[in-house]
C-alpha positions as CSV (number, residue, x, y, z in Angstrom):
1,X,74.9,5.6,-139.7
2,X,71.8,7.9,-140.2
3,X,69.3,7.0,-137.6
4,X,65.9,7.4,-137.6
5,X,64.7,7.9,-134.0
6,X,61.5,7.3,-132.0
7,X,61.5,7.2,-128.3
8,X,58.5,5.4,-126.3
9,X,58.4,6.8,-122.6
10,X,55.1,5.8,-121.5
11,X,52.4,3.1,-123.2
12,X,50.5,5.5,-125.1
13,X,53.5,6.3,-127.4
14,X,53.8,2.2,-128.3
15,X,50.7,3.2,-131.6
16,X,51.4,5.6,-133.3
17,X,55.3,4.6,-133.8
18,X,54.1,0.8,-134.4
19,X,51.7,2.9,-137.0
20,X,54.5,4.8,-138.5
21,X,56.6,1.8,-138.8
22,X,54.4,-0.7,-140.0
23,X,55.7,-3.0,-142.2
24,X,59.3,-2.1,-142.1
25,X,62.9,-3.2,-140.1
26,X,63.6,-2.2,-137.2
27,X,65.9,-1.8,-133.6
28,X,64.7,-1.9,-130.6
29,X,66.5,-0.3,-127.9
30,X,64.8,-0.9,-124.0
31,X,66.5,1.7,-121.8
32,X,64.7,0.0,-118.6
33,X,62.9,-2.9,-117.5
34,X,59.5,-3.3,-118.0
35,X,58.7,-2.4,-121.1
36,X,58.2,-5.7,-122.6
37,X,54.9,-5.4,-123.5
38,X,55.7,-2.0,-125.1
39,X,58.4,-3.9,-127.2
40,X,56.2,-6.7,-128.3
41,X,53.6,-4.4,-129.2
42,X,56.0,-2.5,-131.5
43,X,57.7,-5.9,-132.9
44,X,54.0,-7.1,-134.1
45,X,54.0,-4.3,-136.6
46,X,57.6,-5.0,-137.9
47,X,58.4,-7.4,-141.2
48,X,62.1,-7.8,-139.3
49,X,62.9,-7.1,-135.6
50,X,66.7,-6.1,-134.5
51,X,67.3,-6.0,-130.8
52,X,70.4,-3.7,-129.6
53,X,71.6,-4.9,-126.4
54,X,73.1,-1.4,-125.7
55,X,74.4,-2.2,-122.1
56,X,76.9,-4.6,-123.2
57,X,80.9,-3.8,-123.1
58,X,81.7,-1.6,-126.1
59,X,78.1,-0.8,-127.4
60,X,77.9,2.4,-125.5
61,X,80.4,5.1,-123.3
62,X,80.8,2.8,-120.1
63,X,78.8,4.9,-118.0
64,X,76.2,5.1,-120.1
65,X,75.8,1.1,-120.5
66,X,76.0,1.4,-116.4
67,X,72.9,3.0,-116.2
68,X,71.4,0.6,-118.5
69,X,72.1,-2.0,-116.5
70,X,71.0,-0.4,-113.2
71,X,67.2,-0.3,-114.9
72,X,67.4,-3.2,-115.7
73,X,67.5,-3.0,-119.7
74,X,69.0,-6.3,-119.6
75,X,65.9,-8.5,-118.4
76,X,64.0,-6.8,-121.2
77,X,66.1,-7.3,-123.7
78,X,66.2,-11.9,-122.6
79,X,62.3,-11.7,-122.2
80,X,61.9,-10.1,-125.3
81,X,63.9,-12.5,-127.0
82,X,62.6,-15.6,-125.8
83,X,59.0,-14.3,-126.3
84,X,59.6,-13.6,-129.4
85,X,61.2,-17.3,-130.0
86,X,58.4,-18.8,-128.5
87,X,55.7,-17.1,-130.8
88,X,58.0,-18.1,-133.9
89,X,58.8,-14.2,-134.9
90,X,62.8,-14.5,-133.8
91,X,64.3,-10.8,-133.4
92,X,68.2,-10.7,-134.6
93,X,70.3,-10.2,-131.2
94,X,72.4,-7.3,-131.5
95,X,75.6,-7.3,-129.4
96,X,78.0,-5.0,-130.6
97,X,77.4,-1.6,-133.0
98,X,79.2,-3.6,-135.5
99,X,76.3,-6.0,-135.7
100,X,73.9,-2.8,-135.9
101,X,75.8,-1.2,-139.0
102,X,75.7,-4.9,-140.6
103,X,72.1,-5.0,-140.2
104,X,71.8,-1.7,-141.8
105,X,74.0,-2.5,-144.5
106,X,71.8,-5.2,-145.1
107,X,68.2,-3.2,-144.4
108,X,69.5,-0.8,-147.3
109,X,70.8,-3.3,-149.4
110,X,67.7,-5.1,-149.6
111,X,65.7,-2.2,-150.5
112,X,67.7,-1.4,-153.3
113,X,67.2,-5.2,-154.9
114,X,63.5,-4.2,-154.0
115,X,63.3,-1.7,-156.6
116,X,66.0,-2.8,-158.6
117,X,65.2,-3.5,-162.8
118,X,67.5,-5.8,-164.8
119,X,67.3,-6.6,-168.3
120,X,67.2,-10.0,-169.6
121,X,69.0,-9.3,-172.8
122,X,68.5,-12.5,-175.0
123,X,67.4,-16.0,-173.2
124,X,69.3,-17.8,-170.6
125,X,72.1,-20.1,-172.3
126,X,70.5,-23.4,-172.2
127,X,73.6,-25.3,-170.7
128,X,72.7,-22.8,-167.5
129,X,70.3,-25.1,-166.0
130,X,70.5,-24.0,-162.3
131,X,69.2,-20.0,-162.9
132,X,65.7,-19.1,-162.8
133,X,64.2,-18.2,-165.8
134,X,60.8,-16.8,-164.8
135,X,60.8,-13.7,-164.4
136,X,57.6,-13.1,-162.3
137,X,59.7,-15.4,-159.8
138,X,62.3,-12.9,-159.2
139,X,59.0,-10.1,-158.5
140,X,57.3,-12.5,-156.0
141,X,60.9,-13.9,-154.5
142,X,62.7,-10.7,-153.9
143,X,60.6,-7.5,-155.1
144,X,62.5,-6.6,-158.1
145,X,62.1,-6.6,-161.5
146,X,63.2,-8.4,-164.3
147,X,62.6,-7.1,-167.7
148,X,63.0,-9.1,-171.3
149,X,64.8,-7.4,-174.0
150,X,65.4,-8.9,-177.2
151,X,69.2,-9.6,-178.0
152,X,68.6,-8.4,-181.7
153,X,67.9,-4.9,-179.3
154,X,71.4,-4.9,-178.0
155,X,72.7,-5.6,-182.1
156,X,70.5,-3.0,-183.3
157,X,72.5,-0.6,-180.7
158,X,75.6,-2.2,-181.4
159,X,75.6,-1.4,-185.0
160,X,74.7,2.0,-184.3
161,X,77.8,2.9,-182.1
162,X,80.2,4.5,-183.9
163,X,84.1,3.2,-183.9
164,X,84.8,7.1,-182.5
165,X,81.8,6.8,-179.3
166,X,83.8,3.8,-178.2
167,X,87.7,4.4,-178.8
168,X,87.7,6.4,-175.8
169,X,87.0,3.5,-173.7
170,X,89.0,0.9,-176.2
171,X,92.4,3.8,-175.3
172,X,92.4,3.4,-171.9
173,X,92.0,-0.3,-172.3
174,X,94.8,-0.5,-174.3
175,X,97.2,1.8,-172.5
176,X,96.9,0.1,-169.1
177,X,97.0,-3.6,-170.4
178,X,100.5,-5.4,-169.4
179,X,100.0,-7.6,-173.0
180,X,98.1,-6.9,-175.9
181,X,98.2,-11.2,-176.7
182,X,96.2,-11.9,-179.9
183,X,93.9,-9.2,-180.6
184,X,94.6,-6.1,-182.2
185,X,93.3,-2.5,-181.6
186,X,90.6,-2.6,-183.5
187,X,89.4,-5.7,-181.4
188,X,89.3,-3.9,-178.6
189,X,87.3,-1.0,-180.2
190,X,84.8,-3.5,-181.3
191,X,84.6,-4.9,-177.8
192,X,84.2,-1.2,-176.1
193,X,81.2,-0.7,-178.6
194,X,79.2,-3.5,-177.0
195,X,79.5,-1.7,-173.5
196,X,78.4,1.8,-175.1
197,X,75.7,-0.3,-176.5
198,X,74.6,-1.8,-173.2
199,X,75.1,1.5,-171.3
200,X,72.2,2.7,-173.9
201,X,70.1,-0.2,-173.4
202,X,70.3,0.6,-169.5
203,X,69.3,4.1,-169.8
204,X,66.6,3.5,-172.4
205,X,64.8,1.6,-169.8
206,X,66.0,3.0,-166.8
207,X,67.8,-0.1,-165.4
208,X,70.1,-0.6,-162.7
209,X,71.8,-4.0,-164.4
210,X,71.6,-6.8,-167.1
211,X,72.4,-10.2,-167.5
212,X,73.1,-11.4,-171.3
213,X,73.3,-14.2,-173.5
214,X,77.1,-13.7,-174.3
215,X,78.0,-16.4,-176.2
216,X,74.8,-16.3,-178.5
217,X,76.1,-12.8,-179.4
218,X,79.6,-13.9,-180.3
219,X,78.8,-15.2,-183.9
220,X,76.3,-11.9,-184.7
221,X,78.5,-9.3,-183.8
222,X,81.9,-11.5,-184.3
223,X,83.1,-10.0,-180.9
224,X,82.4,-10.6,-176.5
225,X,80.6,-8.9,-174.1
226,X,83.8,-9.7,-171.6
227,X,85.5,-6.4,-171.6
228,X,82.0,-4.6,-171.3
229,X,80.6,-6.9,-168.3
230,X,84.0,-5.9,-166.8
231,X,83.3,-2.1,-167.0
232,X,80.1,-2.7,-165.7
233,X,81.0,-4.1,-162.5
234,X,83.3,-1.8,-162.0
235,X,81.3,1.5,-162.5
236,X,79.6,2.3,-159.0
237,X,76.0,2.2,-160.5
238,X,75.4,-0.9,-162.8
239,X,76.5,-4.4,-162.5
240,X,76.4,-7.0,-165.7
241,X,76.2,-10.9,-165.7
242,X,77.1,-13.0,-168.5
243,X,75.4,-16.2,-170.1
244,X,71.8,-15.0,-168.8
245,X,72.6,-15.8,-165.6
246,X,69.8,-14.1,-163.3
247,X,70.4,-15.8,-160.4
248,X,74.4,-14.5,-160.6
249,X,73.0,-10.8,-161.9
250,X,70.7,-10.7,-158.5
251,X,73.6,-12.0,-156.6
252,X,76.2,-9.3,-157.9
253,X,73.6,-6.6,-157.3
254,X,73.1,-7.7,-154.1
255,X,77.0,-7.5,-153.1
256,X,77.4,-4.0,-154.9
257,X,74.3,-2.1,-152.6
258,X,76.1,-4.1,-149.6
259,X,78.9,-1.6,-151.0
260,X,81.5,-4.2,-152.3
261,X,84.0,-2.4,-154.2
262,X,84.6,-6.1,-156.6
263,X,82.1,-8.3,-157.7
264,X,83.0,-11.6,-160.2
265,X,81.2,-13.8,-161.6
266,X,83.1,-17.2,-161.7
267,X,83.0,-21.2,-162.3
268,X,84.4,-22.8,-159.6
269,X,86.6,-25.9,-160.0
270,X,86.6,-27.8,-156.5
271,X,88.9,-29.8,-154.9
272,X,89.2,-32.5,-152.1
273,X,92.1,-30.1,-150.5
274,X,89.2,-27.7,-149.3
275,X,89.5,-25.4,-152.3
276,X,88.5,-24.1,-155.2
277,X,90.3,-22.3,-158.4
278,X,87.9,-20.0,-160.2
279,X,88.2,-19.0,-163.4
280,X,86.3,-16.7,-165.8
281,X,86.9,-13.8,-168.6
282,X,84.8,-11.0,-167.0
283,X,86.6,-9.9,-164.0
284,X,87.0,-6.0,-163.2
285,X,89.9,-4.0,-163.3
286,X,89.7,-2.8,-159.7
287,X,89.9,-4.4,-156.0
288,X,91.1,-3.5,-152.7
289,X,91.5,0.1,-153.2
290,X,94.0,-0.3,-156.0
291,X,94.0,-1.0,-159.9
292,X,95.1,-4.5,-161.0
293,X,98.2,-5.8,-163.6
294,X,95.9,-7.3,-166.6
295,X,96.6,-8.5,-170.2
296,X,94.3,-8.5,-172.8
297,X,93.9,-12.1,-175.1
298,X,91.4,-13.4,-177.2
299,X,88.2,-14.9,-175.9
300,X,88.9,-18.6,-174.6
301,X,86.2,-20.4,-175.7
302,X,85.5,-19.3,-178.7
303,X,89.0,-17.4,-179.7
304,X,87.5,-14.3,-181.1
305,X,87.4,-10.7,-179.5
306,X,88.6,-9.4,-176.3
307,X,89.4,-11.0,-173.0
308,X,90.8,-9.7,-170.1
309,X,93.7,-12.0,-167.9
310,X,93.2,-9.9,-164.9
311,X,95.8,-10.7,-161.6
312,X,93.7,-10.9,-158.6
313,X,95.0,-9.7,-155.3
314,X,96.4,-13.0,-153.4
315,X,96.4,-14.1,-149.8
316,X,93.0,-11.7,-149.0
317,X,90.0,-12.7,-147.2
318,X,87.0,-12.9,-149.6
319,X,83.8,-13.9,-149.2
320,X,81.8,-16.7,-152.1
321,X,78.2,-15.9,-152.8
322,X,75.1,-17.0,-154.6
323,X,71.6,-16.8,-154.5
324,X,69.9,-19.9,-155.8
325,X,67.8,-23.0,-155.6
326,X,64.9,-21.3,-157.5
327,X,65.7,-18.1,-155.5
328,X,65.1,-19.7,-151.8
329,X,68.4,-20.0,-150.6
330,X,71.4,-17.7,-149.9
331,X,75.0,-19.9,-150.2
332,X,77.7,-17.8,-148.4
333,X,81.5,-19.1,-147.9
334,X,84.4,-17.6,-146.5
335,X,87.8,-18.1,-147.5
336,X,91.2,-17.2,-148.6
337,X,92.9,-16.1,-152.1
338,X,96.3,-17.6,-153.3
339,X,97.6,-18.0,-156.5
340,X,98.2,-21.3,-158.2
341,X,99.3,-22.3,-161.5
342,X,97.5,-21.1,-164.9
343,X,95.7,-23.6,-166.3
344,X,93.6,-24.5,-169.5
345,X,90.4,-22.5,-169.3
346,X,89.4,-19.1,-168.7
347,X,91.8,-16.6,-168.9
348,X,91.6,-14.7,-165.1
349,X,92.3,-17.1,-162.2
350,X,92.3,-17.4,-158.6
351,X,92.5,-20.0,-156.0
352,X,90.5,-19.6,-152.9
353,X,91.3,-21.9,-149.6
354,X,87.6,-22.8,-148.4
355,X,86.3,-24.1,-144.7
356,X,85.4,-27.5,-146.1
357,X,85.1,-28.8,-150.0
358,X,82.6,-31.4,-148.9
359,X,80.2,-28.4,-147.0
360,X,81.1,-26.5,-150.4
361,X,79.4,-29.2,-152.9
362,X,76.8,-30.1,-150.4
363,X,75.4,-26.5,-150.9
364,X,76.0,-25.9,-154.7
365,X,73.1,-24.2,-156.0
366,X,75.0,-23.4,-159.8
367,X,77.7,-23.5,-162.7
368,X,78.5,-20.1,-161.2
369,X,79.5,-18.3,-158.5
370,X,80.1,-14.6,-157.2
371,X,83.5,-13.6,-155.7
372,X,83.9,-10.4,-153.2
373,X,86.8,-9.4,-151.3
374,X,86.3,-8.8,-147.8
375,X,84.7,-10.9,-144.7
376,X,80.7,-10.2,-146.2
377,X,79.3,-13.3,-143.9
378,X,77.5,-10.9,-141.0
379,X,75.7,-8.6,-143.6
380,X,74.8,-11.6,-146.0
381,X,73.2,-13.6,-143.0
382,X,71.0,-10.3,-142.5
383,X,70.2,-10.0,-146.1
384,X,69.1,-14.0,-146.3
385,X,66.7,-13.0,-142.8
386,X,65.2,-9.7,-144.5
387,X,65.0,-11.5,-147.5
388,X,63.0,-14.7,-146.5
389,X,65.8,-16.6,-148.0
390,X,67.3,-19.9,-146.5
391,X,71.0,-19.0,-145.4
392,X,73.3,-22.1,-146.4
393,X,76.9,-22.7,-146.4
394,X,79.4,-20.8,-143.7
395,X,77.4,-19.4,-140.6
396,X,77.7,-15.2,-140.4
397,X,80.7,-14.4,-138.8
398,X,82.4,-11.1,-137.0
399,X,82.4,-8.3,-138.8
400,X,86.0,-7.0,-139.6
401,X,85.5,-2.9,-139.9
402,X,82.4,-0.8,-139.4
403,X,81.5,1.2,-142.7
404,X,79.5,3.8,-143.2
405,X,76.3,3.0,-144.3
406,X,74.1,4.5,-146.9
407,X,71.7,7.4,-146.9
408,X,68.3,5.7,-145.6
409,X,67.6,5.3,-142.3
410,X,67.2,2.8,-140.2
411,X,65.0,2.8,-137.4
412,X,65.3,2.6,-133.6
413,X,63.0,2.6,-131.4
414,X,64.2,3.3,-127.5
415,X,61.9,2.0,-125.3
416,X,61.7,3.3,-121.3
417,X,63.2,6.0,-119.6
418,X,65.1,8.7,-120.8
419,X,66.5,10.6,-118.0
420,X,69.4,8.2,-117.7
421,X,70.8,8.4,-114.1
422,X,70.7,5.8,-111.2
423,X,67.2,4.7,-109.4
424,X,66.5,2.6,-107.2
425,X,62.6,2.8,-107.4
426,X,60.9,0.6,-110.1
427,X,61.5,1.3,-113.5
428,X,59.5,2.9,-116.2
């Protein structure tokens, strides 16, 4: 992870790092005892305070997390904490470097969504009643911005698209699908030409992501947005949610700067047996490193255009997300793929074992939820922190693997002695 570094060995270095930090995340590191006061100092400058507790097992080369202890890092690191407790500005412990990559996973996810843009192509489907619909709400809730776009916008782009722009796209469709089930090549064209469309749309105003009013377009354009949403959140730099769900589009953006590699938007169907079958017509193509078996039917709702029936990968941790409850809250569940029987709704289907249905309901925030493979709880719990947002559902867990994180820095501040070896006299 790229680190950006400022060490503090004496109190007239505590200013001007707080001053060149101010406002922002990040670590402290004590090195020695008695530099609480420097620490709190630095913390009162910070929006979010980690603490690395760099002399426990594993953080550090043994010998190094010896010395630590023989200054006495320890003490600073408890007295810190509590002070920090007491005063009501909590620091997140850090105990392992695992913990330290998930809070920068989370400090640079969170930027992104900062200066993300998403278009609000068309208005929310009214039968969404659990998204927000303001869009000054998202700007004052989590920094980024939502901006309205007509849907007759996305027609007039539509109609523009030539059959040959989009057949590319509509080819490779075709050739990797399992089934082609009910519509015909030239479906699938039509389909590919609403993702050109949207693509344009993005570019034209420079946005990272969208959320449309799918089912309103279905009787204009006599085709779905499914096989284009798909694409979407499958490319590395855009993500699309469909029936003008913003609280779903923040939610997949959110999970794609965390660096999730699948992101699906999903209604869940819950059980008493602690789980829940999704089901939905937009999933991507790709998960878990590898490209999935698909077939390609018409839409199920409505029976017109183009709808994948994608095979999810089974018996794989994931991780259920959504932000919600008029963007306060951050619902996080763990759980466990399996496959189950097809049944009558939307066309790509999944099964996902879950801690407890009854927690599951009791922190519904929406008709829809986002699905990610992996174990995403640690990084989530930071994002709901940095965020302001309440953290509901499964507590964070462990984090599974280390990844690398992203280009921007995270800060760490080392506070104490540098010249690491054993003393005896009192620590600086």
């Amino acid at each position: 992870m790229p680190l950006e570094v400022h060490v503090v060995t004496a109190p007239e270095g505590v200013d001007p790092v707080a001053a060149a930090l101010r406002g922002r995340t990040a670590v402290l590191l004590p090195l020695s005892g008695a530099v609480q006061p420097w620490m709190v100092a630095l913390a009162q400058s910070l929006a979010h305070v980690g603490l690395a507790n760099a002399y426990l097992p594993g953080f550090l080369p043994p010998a190094l997390a010896a010395q630590l202890l023989d200054r006495n890092a320890h003490p600073a690191c408890t007295d810190f904490f509590a002070h920090q407790r007491r005063v009501g500005r909590p620091a997140h412990w850090l105990a392992t470097v695992a913990e330290v990559h998930a809070l920068g996973r989370a400090h640079q996810a969170v930027a992104r969504l900062r200066r993300a843009r998403i278009l609000k192509i068309g208005e929310t489907e009214p039968w969404v009643i659990n998204s927000t619909r303001d869009p000054a709400r998202f700007r004052a809730a989590l920094g980024c911005e939502i901006v309205p776009v007509a849907a007759e916008d996305l027609y007039r782009e539509f109609r523009a698209v030539p059959d040959a722009e989009a057949a590319r796209m509509a080819e490779d469709w075709v050739a990797k699908a399992s089934t082609l089930a009910g519509p015909a090549p030239a479906d699938v064209v039509r389909a590919t030409r609403v993702l050109v469309a949207m693509r344009r749309l993005l570019d034209r105003h420079g946005a990272d992501a969208l959320s449309m009013a799918c089912f309103a377009m279905i009787g204009e354009l006599e085709t779905t947005s499914c096989l284009a949403l798909s694409t979407l959140n499958d490319s590395a730099d855009a993500i699309g949610a469909c029936e003008g769900d913003l609280d779903a589009a923040v939610t997949l953006y959110l999970l794609k700067a965390l660096g999730a590699d699948f992101v699906w938007i999903a209604n869940p169907i819950i059980h008493v047996a602690n789980c829940v079958d999704l089901a939905h017509c937009t999933a991507p193509r790709c998960a878990c490193g590898g490209d999935l078996s698909y077939r390609l039917l018409r839409h199920h709702e409505s029976g017109r255009g183009v709808a994948p029936e994608v095979v999810l990968p089974a018996s794989r941790a994931v991780t259920l997300v959504r932000i919600g409850g008029d963007l306060t809250e951050l619902c996080v569940h763990p759980g466990r793929t399996e496959r189950t029987a097809k049944q009558p709704t939307c066309h790509t289907q999944i099964r996902v074992q879950i801690p407890s249905s009854r927690d599951f309901l009791a922190t519904l925030n929406g008709t829809h939820v986002v699905l990610t493979y992996g174990d995403r709880r640690a990084d989530l719990a930071f994002c709901a922190a940095l965020l302001g947002l309440r953290l509901t559902g499964a507590s964070a867990g462990s984090v599974a693997a280390v990844e690398a994180a992203g280009p921007a820095p995270l800060p760490v501040c080392a506070c104490g002695a540098t010249n690491l070896v054993p003393q005896t006299s009192t620590p600086n």
